[in-house]
N, C-alpha and C positions, 0 to 999 in steps of 0.2 A: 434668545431668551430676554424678555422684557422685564425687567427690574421691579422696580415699585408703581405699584398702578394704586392710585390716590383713591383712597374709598371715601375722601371727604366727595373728590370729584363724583364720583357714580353716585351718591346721595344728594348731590346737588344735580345732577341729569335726573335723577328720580324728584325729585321737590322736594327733599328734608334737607333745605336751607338753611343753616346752622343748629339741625337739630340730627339728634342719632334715629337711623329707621330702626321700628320696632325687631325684634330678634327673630320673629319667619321671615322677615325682611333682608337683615343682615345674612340669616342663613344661605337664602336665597341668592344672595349678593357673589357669595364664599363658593355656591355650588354652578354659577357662572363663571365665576371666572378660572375655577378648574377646570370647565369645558371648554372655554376659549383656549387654555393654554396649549392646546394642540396647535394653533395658525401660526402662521411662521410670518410675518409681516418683513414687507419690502418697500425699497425707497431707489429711488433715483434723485441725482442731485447733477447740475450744473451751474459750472462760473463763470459767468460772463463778465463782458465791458458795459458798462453804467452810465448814459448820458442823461439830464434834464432839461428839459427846455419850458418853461412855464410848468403848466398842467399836461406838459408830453414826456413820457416816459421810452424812452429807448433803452434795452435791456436784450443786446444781443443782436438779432435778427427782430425782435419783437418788437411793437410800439404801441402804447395802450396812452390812452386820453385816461388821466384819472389825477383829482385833485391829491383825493388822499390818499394816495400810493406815493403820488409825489411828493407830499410834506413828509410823509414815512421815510422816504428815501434820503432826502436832504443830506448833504455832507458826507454821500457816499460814493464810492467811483467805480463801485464794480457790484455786482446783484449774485445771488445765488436762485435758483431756478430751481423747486422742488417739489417731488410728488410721491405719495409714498401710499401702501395699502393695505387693510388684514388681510385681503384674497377674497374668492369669491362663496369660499367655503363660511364666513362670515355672515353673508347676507342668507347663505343659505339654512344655517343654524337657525335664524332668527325666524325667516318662513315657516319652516321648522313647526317652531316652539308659537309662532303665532296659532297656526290653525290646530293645536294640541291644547297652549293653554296661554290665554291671552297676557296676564301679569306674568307669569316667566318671562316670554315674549318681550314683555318691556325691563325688564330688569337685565336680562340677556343685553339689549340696544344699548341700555346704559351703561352698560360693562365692557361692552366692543369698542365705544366712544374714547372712555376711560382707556381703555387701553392704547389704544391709535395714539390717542393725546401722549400717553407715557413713552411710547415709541418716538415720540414726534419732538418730546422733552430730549430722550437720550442721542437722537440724531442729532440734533442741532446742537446740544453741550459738545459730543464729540468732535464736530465742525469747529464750535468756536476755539476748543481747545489747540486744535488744529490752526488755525487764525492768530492766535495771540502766540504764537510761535513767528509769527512776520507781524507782530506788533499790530495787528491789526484786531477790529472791533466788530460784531456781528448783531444785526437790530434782529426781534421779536420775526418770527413768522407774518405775513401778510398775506391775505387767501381773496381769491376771487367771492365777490358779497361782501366783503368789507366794505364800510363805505360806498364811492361809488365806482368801486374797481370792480367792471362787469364779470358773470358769467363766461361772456362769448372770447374773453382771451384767455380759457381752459384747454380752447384749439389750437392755438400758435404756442403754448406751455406745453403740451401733450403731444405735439411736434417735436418741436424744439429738443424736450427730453428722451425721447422713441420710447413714452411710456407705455404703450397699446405692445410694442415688439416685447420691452426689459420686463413690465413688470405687471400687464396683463389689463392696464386700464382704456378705456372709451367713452363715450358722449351718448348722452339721450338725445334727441331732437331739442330739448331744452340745457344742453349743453350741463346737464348736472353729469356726477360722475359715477362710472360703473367698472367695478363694486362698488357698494353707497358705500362704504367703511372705508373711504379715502380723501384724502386732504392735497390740493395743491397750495402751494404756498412760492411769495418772493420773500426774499432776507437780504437787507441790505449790508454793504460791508464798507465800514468807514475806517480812515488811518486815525482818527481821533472818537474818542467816546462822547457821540450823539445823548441828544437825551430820549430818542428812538430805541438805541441799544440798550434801554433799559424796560423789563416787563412790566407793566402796570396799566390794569385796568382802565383807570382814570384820564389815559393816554387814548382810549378806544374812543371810536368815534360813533359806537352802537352804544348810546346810553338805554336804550329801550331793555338791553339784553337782562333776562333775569337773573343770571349767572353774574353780572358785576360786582364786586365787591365794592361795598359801603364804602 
């Protein structure tokens, strides 16, 4: 059971950017995410060993070229490895509701997002909680498309994890992920407080994105 799912968030996946949506709007909003609350969203997580070498990232068995994975990473000595998803009954809902009725359809996607996100909030608090028990410190989520931390190590992460056996996910030919209502992500784990382990926007290196805050 997923806790607080942020309706500032699902109003800002819909584009009422510091404004409230109208009330068939919000209605709308309220009579999705009682229908999502049927999915039972899942996660896989592993810890590995953390090395750097310039812009080379070794994290396990894995080794990705990527600048800003690796300035992310900085002053950490061990990675967590994570992938998590609503299921497939998710994307199917949304099918669904697309070829029924198109704005449901979009309000429904922004609700699923929202929620994965709030899933993906209460994984990681729980982790770091976990973590600051050996004094140790837990950076922001980092996903493949960040920067220029490719797609195509979604295959050696979804290895690595056996998420296709644990938790039901796989690859398009364009290495996107299936169900689309999932997230991989690395988190770095440092013995001192990076200024990485701390969430902020202003940190991101997508300034295009329209979600950033001011």
């Amino acid at each position: 059971m997923i806790g607080d799912i942020s309706r500032r968030t699902i109003a800002k996946y819909l584009g009422y950017h510091g404004k409230t949506p109208e009330e068939a709007t919000a209605a709308l909003i309220e009579a999705s995410l009682k229908e999502l609350s049927v999915l039972t969203p899942r996660h896989v997580l592993c810890r590995l060993p953390l090395t750097l070498n310039g812009d080379t990232v070794h994290i396990g068995g894995m080794t990705v070229q990527s600048k800003s994975l690796a300035a992310h990473l900085a002053g950490c000595g061990e990675a967590v490895l994570m992938a998590a998803t609503l299921g497939a009954q998710a994307d199917q809902m949304i099918r669904k509701a697309s070829a029924l009725h198109m704005s449901r359809a979009v309000v429904l996607h922004a609700c699923a997002a929202a929620m994965l996100e709030a899933y993906l909030n209460e994984t990681g608090a729980a982790l770091a909680r976990e973590l600051a028990d050996e004094r140790l410190f837990l950076t922001p989520r980092y996903s493949p498309g960040y920067g220029d931390l490719p797609l195509s190590c979604h295959v050696e992460m979804l290895a690595i994890l056996e998420a296709g056996k644990r938790i039901g996910l796989s690859l398009t030919a364009e290495n996107l992920l299936v169900p689309a209502k999932s997230v991989t992500a690395v988190l770095g784990i440092s013995p001192q407080k990076q200024s990485a382990c701390i969430q902020n926007c202003g940190r991101c290196p997508n300034t295009a994105c329209p979600f950033r805050e001011e």
